[in-house]
N, C-alpha and C positions, 0 to 999 in steps of 0.2 A: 673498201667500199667508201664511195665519197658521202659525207652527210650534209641533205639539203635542208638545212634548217625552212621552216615553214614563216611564210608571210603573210601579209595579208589578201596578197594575190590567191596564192594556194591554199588559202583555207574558203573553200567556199560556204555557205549558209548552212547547207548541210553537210555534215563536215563526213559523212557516210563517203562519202566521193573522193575525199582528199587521198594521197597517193603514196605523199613524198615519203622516204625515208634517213634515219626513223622519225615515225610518227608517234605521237604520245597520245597517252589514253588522256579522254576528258571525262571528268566526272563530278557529278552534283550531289551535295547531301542535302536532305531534306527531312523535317520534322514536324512538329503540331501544325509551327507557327505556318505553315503553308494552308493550313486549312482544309479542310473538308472540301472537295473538290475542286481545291485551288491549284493544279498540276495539268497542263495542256499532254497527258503522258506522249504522243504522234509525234508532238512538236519535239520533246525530249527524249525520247526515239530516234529521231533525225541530228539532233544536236549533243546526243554524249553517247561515248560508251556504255554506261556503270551508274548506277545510279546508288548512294548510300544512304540506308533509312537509319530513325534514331528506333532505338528499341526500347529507352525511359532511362528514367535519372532513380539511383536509388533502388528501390523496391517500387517504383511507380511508372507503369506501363505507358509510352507513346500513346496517345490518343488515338491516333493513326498509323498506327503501328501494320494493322491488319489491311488497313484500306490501301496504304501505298504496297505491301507485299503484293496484296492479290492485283493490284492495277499494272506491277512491276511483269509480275508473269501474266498478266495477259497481255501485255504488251511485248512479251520475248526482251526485256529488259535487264541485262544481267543487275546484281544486286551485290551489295554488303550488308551489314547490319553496325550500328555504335552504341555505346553504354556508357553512361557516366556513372560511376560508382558514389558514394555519399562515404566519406570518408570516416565519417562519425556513427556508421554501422557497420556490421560485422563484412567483410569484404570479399570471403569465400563465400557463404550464403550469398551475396549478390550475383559473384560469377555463377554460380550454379543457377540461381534464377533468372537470370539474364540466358542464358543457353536452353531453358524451356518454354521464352517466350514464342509466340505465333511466329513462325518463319524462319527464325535463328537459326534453328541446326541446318538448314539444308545453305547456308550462304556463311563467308566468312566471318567472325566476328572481329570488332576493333573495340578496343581500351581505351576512352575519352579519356586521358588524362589529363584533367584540371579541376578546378571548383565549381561543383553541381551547381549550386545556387548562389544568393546574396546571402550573405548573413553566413554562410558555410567557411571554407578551408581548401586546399589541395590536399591529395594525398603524399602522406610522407612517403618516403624510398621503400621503408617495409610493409608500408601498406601497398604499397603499389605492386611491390615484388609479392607482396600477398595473392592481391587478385590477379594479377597475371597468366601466375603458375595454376592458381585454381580454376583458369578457364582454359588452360592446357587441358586440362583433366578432363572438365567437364563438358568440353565444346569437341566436337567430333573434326573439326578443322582446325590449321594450325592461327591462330590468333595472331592480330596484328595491335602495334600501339600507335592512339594519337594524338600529337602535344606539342607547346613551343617548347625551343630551343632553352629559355629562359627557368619555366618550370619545373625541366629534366635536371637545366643544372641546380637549382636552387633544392631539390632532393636529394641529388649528387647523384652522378653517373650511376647505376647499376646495369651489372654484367647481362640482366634482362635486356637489356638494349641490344645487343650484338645477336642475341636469340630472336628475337622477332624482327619481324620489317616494322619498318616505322613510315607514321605520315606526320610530317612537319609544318605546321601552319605557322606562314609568316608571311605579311601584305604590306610589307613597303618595299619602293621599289628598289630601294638600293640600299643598305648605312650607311656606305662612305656621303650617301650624299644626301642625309637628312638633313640638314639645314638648307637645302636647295628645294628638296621636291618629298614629301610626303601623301602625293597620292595614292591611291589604292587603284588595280584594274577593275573598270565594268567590262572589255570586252575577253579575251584572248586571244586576238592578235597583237595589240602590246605588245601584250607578254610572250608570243614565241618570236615576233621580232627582235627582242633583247634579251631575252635568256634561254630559249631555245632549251636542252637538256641542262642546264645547269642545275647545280644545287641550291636548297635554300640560304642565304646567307648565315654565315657562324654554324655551320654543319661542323662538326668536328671531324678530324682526318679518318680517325681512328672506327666512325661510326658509318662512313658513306658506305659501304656494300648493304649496311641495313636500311638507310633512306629508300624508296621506292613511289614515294608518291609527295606533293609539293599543293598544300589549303595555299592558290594564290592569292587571293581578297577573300572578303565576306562583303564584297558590295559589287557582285555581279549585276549584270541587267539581264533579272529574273523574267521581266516580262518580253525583251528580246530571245530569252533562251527555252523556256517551259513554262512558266505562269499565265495562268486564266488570271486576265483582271478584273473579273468577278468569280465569286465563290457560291460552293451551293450551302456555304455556313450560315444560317440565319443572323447571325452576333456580329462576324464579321466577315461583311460580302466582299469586301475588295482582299484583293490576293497578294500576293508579295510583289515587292520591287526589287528586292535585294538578295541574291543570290549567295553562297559558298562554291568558288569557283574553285577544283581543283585541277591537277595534273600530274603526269609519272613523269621520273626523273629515270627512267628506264623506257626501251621503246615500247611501245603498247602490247604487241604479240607478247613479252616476255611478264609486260603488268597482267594480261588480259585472262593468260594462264595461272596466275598467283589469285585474282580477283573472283575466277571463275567456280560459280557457286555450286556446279554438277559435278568437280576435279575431273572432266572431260578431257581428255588428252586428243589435240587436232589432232588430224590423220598424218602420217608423215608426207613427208613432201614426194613427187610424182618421179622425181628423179634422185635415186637415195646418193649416185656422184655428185651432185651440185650439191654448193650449199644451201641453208636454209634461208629464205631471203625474209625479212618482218613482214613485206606487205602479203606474201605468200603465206606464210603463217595466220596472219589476223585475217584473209577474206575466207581463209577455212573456218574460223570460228566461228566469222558472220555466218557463214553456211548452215555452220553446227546448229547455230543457237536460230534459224530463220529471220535473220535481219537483216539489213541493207541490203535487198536481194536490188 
């Protein structure tokens, strides 16, 4: 099968229409800081797969934790959920309490690994392998982890890594050519003009079958993609500008079924001789799930 990397010709505005294969899942995360009715959801609807909510830092609930689930499924918007643990509490009681927040168990969970706040830490290798394993337990879906490159190594590799899928945030464009160009993407056609399925930069060999997904910025253009630029926040009415833009390092149908918060298995394909082709697979899901009709 030929692969047509996507441009900016074949990514139209809503990207529900694009075609090529393979095609990569887009997906947004989003937290407080979006505010209280600061999420155009129609618009983000049209412009991502997957939407991932924060579910709290700590023992300390998302604000909006409850407001983006229930806007998420009213809008037929598939979901994730993310947790940053507090290093400096007990880390099994977190994973357990993070899995009985509003919405958690019916969508996958992810392991923010890095330092909750200012003034805080990362977590070390066996804390980390702590909470991990305890939201194996505790979470009805298989858990995913997410973090730089930088971080994992500075705890040292642990064999959790190979067991989970991993999402790898990292927003420069290149290393070999930091001294040249340290900008960050606002759009994603950039970015699948120049790296199309590629890995995050400094992936380790040993670890690509668990990479699946790729934080390409955190300076998306929030208000091109899903931001109201005003909020229904009395505090604060203007809405975001700046986005966490991600993407799969895998083709969408194959993210889309890993991400998918009902474990809904698409129908098989119409012809069990053929093979399965990705855009066949992912317009069944649209199907599934009532979107992009």
């Amino acid at each position: 099968m030929t692969t047509i990397h996507p441009t900016s010709d074949n990514y139209p505005y809503s990207f529900a229409d694009a075609t090529e294969v393979p095609r990569q899942a887009r997906i947004v995360d989003i937290s407080r800081y979006w505010r209280t009715g600061g999420i155009d959801w129609p618009r983000l609807e049209k412009n991502f797969d997957g939407v991932v909510i924060a579910a709290g830092v700590g023992f300390r609930k998302d604000v909006l934790l409850s407001e983006h689930v229930d806007c998420a499924n009213a809008h037929n918007v598939p979901y994730n959920t993310f947790h940053i643990p507090d290093p400096l509490k007990n880390m099994t009681e977190q994973a357990q309490w993070y899995s009985e927040q509003y919405g958690v168990a019916n969508a996958k969970p992810w392991f923010d690994n890095e330092r909750p706040y200012i003034g805080s830490r990362e977590p070390t290798k066996s804390e980390a392998d702590e909470y991990q394993y305890a939201l194996d337990n505790y979470h009805p879906l298989e858990p995913g982890e997410y973090s730089r490159w930088e971080i994992l190594i500075r705890q040292g590799l642990s064999p959790r890594l190979k067991k989970h899928k991993l999402w790898i945030a990292h927003y420069l464009w290149d290393l070999d050519r930091l001294s040249e160009d340290v900008k960050t993407y606002q759009r994603y056609e950039p970015f699948f003009e120049q790296r199309a399925l590629d890995y995050p930069p400094n992936t380790l060999d040993e670890y690509l079958d668990s990479v699946i997904a790729w934080q390409i910025t955190h300076t998306g253009d929030a208000r091109y993609y899903c931001a109201n630029e005003i909020t229904k926040d009395p505090v604060y009415m203007y809405g975001m500008t700046n986005a966490d833009l991600n993407v799969s390092t895998i083709p969408a149908c194959e993210f889309m079924l890993m991400f998918w918060q009902d474990e809904q298995e698409p129908p098989p394909p119409d012809d069990p001789e053929e093979p399965c082709k990705c855009c066949d697979v992912l317009r069944k899901i649209y199907e599934l799930a009532k979107r992009y009709i």
